[in-house]
C-alpha positions as CSV (number, residue, x, y, z in Angstrom):
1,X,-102.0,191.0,15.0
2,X,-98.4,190.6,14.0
3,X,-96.7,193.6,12.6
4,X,-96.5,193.3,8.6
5,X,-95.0,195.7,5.8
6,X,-97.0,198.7,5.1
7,X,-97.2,197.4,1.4
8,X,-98.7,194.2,2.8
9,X,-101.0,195.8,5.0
10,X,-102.1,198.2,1.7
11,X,-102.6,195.5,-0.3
12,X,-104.4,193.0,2.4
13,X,-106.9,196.2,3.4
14,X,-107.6,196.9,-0.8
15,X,-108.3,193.7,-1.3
16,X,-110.8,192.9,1.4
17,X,-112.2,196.8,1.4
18,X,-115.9,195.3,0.1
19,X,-116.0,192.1,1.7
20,X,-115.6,189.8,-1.3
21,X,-112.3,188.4,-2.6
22,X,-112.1,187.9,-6.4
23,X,-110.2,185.8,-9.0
24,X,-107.7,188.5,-10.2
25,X,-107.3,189.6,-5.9
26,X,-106.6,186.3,-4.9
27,X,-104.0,185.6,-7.7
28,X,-102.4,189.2,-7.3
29,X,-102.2,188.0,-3.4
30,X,-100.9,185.0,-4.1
31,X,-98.0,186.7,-6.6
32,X,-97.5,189.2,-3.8
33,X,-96.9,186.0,-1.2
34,X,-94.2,184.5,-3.7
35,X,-92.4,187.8,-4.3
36,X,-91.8,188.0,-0.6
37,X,-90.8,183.7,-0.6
38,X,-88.4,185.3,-3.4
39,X,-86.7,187.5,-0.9
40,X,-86.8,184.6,1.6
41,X,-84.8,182.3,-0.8
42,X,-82.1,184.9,-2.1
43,X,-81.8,185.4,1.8
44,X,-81.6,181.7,3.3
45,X,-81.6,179.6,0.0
46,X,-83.6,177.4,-1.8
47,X,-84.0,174.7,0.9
48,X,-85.4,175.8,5.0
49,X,-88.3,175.6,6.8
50,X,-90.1,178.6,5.4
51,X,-89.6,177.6,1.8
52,X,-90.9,174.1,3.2
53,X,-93.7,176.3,4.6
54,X,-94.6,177.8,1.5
55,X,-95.0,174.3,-0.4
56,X,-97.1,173.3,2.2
57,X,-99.9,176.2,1.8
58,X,-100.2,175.7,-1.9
59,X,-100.4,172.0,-0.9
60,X,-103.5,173.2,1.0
61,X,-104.9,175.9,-0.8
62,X,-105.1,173.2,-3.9
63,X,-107.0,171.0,-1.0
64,X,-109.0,173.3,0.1
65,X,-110.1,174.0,-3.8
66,X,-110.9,170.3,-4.0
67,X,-112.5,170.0,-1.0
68,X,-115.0,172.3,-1.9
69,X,-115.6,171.2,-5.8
70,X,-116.5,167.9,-4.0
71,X,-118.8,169.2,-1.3
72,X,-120.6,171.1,-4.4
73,X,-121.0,167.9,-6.2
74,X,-122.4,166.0,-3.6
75,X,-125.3,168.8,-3.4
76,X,-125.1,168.7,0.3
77,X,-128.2,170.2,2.5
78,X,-127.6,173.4,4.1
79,X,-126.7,172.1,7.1
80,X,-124.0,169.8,5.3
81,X,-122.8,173.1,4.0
82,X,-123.1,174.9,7.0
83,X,-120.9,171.7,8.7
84,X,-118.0,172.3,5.6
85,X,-118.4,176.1,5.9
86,X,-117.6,175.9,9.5
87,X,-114.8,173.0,9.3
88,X,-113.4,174.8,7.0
89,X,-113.2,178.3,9.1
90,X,-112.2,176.5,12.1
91,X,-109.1,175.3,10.3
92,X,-108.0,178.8,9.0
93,X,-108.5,180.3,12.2
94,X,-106.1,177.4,13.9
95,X,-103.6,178.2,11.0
96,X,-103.6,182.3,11.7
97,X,-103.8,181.1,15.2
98,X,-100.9,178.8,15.2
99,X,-99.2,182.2,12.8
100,X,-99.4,184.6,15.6
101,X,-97.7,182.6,18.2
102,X,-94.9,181.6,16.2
103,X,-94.0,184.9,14.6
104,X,-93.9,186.5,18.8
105,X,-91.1,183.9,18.3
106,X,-89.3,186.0,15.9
């Protein structure tokens, strides 16, 4: 795993300590994540590649949030959940994937 700040790495292990993520963990996360885009901007200004970065995961999150709404509503069998569950995974795991190799770049 790539090294990360020991306040990051406190608040990743709190927040996953029982297995579940909730509303208020995921939104104190996601506050957390833009704090630390905050110190990317007053470092490298408003307009780069990681800010471009950022826009792109709540471009995805907010997809993924729809994505799933609309498997719910079309009351899929559990296999057509098990298909989404796993797609789903499958992408995450490219994107922290695709993470680690960049950041050795660093």
């Amino acid at each position: 795993m790539t090294p990360i700040s020991k306040t990051l790495e406190a608040l990743i292990n709190e927040i996953y300590q029982d297995g579940n993520v909730s509303v208020v963990e995921y939104r104190t996360l996601r506050d957390d994540a833009d704090r630390r885009m905050d110190a990317v901007i007053r470092e490298f200004g408003q307009h780069n590649n990681v800010t471009a970065f950022q826009k792109a995961m709540d471009v995805a999150m907010q997809l993924l949030q729809t994505a799933v709404i609309d498997a719910k509503k079309a009351a899929l069998t559990d296999t057509g959940e098990a298909i989404v569950k796993d797609a789903v995974v499958a992408q995450v795991e490219y994107l922290r994937a695709g993470s680690q190799l960049a950041l050795r770049l660093l």
